[in-house]
N, C-alpha and C positions, 0 to 999 in steps of 0.2 A: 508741547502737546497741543494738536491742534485742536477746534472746538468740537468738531466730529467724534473724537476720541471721548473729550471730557464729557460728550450726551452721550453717549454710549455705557460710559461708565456710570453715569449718573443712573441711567435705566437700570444696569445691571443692579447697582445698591437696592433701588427701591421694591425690583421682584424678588430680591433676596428676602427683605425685610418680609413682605407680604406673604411667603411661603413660613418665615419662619413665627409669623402671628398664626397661620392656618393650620399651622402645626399645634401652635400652644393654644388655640380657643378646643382643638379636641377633648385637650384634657382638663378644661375649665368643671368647676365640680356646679352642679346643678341644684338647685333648692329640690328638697325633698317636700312632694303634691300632699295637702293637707289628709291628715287620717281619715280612711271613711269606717263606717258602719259594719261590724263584719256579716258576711252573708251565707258561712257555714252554720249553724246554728243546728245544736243538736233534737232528737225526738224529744219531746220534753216529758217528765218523770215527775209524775207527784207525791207530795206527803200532805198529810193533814197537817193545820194550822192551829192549836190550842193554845190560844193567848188570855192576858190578864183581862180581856173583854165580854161583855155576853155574847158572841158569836163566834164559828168556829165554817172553816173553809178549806178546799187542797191547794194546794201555794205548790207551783213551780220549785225544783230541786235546786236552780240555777238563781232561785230569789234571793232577797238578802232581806229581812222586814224589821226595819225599828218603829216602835211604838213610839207613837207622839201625845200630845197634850189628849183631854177628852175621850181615850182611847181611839182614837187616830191612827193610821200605819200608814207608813212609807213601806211601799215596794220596791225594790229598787232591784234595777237588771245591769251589773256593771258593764256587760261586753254590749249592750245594744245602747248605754247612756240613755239608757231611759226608765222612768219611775209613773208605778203607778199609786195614787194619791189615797187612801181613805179617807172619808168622815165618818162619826158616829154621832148622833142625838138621839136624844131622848123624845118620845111622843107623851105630850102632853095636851091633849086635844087643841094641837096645832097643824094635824097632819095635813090638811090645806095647804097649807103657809110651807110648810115644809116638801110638798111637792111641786109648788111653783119657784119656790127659789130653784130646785134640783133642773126645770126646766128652763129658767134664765140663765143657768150657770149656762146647757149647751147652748141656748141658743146665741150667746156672745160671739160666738165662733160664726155666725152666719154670714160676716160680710166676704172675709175668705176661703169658707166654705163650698166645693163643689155641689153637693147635696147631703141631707142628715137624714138618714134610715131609720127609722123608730120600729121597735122589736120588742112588744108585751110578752114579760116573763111571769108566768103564774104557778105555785107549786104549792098545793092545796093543803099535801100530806103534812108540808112542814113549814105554812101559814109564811111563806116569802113571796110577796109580789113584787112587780120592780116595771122596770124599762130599760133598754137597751140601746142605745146611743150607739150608731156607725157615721162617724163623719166624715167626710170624705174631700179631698182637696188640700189647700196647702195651710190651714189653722192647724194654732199650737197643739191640740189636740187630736187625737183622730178615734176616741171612744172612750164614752161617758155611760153610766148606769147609776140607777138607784134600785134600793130594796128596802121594802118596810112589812109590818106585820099588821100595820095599821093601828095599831093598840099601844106599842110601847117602844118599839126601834125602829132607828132608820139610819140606812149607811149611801151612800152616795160615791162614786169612784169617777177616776181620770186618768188616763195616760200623759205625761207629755216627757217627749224626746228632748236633750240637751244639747240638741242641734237646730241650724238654719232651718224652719219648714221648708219641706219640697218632698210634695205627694212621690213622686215618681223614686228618689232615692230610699226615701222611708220608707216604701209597701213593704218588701221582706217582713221587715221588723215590723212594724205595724203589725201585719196582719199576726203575726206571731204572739203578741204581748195582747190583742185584741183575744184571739184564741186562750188566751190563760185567764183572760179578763171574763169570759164564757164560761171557763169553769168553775170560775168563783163561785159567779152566781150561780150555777145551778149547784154547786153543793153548797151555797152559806146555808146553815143552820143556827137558831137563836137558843138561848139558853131554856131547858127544858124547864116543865111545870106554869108555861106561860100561854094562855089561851088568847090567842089572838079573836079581832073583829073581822067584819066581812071586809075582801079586798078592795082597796082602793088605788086603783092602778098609777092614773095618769088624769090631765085636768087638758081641756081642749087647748092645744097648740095656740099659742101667740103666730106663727107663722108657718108657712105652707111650709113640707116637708122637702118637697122640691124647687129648688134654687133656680 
């Protein structure tokens, strides 16, 4: 066999080989792309919320709420992996102290933060004052509130996702758990036969509103 022959054959081997890898990387099986966030999300459907606490609120159908220490609740949304936080305390002419903490807690969120929207909620009928936290940008959180009667409760809430922050995949969801978080507070009601004081909203901002 002369050497002409045996490069010829040589070539032949090697395009065979190479067709028959092009063949097999077709059917190479591919890692399956990390789970995301679902974005069908139904109308949401409320029920009232009568707990072992002085306060009572409409809670999402799709909620899941276990009580925690203090009278505390975990909200918990399984299909968006996200939880919204309660606190509950008691006022004991600390409400100061207890409005400025409610304000530290958002403003932690400020270095990641696109901008924080503040939204006074006042509801005279049934002695709830509060504030309304929209954060916006890529912090753990993306909506904080508090609510007091000034006289004897005060409850405090949080969102946060059990995901990577990123404004842009989370808005769906965000905005959705933010909207339930809206109706919280406009229906929390406190345990009757308690006369509340004049409201005391909110205490002047540690920092500008916009980022």
């Amino acid at each position: 066999m002369n050497v002409f022959s045996r490069t010829f054959r040589n070539k032949l081997w090697l395009a065979l080989v190479a067709v028959a890898c092009l063949y097999s990387c077709k059917d190479e099986v591919l890692p399956k792309p990390e789970a995301q966030l679902r974005l069908d999300y139904t109308f949401p459907k409320y029920k009232p919320y009568v707990g072992p606490c002085p306060y009572t609120f409409d809670i999402n159908s799709e909620a899941v709420v276990k009580v925690t220490s203090d009278c505390g609740l975990e909200i918990n949304y399984p299909k968006m992996k996200a939880t919204i936080y309660l606190s509950y305390k008691s006022v004991s002419n600390n409400i100061d102290l207890l409005l400025r903490d409610a304000q530290k807690l958002t403003y932690k969120h400020v270095i990641k933060a696109d901008d924080i929207t503040e939204q006074p909620f006042l509801n005279n009928n049934d002695k709830v004052y509060g504030m309304f936290y929209e954060v916006n940008g890529n912090a753990a959180t993306n909506g904080q509130f508090y609510a007091t009667d000034s006289l004897r409760h005060f409850i405090d809430g949080s969102v946060y996702f059990y995901a990577k922050p990123n404004f842009d995949s989370l808005l769906p969801a965000a905005a959705y758990v933010k909207n339930d978080m809206r109706r919280l507070l406009e229906t929390l009601r406190w345990e009757r036969g308690v006369e509340a004081a004049s409201p005391k909203v909110a205490l002047p901002a540690e920092k500008k509103t916009q980022l």
